[in-house]
C-alpha positions, -999 to +999 in steps of 0.1 A: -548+721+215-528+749+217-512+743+251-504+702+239-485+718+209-467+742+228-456+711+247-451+685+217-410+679+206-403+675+173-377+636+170-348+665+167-358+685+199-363+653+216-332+635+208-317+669+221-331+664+250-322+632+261-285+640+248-289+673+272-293+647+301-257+629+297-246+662+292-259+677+323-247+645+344-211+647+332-213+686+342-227+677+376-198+655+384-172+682+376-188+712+394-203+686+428-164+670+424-151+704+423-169+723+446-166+693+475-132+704+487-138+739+489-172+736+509-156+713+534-132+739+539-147+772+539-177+756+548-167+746+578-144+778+585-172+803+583-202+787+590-189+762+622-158+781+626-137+747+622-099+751+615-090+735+582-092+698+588-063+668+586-081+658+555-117+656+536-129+624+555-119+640+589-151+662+581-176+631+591-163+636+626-150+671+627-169+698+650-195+698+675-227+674+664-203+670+629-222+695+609-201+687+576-211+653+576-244+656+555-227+673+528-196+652+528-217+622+528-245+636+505-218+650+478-201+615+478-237+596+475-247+621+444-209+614+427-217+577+431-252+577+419-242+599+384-215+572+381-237+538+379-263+560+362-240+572+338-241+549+304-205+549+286-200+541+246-188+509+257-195+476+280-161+481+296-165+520+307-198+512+317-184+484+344-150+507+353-178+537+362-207+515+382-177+500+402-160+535+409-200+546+420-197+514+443-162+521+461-175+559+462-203+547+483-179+526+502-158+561+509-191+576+529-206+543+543-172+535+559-158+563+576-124+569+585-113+556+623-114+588+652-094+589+681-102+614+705-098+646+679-079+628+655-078+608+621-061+572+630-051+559+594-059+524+584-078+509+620-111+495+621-132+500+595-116+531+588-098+504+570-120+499+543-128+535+538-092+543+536-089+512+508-120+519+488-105+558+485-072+545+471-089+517+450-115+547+436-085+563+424-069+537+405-103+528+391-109+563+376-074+562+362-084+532+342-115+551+331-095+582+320-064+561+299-082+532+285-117+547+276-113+582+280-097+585+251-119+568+221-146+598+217-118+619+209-110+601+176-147+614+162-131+650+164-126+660+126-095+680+130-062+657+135-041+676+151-073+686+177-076+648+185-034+653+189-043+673+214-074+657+233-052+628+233-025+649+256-050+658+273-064+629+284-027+615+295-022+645+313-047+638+334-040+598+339-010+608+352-022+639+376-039+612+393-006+594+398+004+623+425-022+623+450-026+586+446+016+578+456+005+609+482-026+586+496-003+554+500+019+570+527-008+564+552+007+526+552+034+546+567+032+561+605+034+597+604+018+630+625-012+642+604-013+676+589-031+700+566-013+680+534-035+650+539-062+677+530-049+686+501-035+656+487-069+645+491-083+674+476-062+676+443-070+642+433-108+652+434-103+684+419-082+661+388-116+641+394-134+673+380-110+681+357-116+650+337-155+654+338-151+690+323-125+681+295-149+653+286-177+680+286-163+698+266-143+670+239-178+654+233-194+682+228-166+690+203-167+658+188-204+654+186-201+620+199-237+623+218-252+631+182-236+608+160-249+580+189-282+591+188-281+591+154-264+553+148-236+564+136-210+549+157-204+512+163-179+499+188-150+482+180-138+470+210-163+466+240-132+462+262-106+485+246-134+514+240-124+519+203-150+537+181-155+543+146-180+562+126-199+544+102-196+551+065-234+549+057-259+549+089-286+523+089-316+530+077-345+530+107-381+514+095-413+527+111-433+553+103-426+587+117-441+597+146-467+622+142 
């Protein structure tokens, strides 16, 4: 008896606990989304001794037997299975996230087209790795200006939701950058180290949104106030919140 008590959650510990598990996934995409580029490349330069590739996907292929390619194609697998598992506040987030999780799959299933040692943009079905990268992008950007944004109006303090709100443009339009970057590849031109790093900073702004969204929800209490029915949805599509004057009452015993 003692042991099952130890063990037994009170409804508050337990509603903690499943609100620990959103929060745990949206931490696990910012530290696997920032970590990616940085094991690739350091990775690679002191455990394989590999030069700094062309860019991130040039890591399926790169180096005798490809040693890379299990954790480029693992980290890309685990980003894409946090994103379809990961429930949004509304209908439309949820949709936006499962089809970035399906174009992130598409990214390791698909990889970029090799030519002796080196990355050949846009041929073969490198072609559809190269489009479901660029297409990934744009997708997250949706995510970040449309729906992004409506948690941060549960934040008490106007001039903090001011600034959640800049926030959250910011980053919409960091994406812009290493997106306009990605479509030179339409255009012929000699590969170098930039590809890498274009590349790399749009998963790094990747990151970036996951931990500003870490840390604005657990600011705004928008887990809780969930849990709790607080919150009803204005617009499924738009991702508009609002807080509910007077909570509905939930029948039913207690659990013991």
């Amino acid at each position: 008896m003692t042991n099952r008590s130890k063990l037994a959650k009170t409804p508050a510990e337990l509603q903690e606990h499943m609100i620990g598990t959103y929060r745990t996934m949206r931490q696990a995409l910012f530290l696997i989304g920032g970590a990616l580029p940085l094991v690739l490349w350091l990775g690679g330069k002191v455990l394989f001794g590999l030069d700094l590739q062309e860019s991130m996907s040039a890591y399926y292929h790169a180096g005798e037997g490809a040693p890379l390619r299990t954790w480029f194609v693992g980290s890309l697998f685990a980003i894409a299975a946090l994103l379809v598992s990961y429930r949004g506040f509304t209908g439309g987030e949820d949709r936006w996230l499962d089809v970035a999780g399906v174009l992130v799959v598409g990214v390791a299933l698909f990889p970029m087209a090799w030519e002796g040692f080196r990355p050949v943009p846009f041929a073969g079905v490198g072609t559809l790795h190269d489009a479901c990268a660029i297409a990934f992008f744009i997708v997250i950007v949706v995510v970040c200006w449309k729906y992004g944004r409506a948690t941060k109006d549960l934040v008490a303090d106007e001039r903090k939701r001011e600034t959640w709100n800049r926030w959250y443009i910011r980053v919409a339009l960091l994406f812009v950058v290493p997106l306009a970057l990605s479509l030179t590849r339409f255009v012929p031109w000699d590969f170098d180290t930039r590809v890498f790093w274009t590349e790399a900073s749009g998963v790094w702004v990747f990151s970036l949104y996951w931990l500003l969204k870490t840390i604005e929800i657990n600011e705004s209490q928008a887990d809780q106030k969930a849990a709790k029915r607080e919150l009803r949805v204005c617009n499924p599509e738009g991702g508009a919140l609002a807080r509910l004057a007077k909570p509905p009452r939930v029948t039913g015993a207690e659990p013991a």
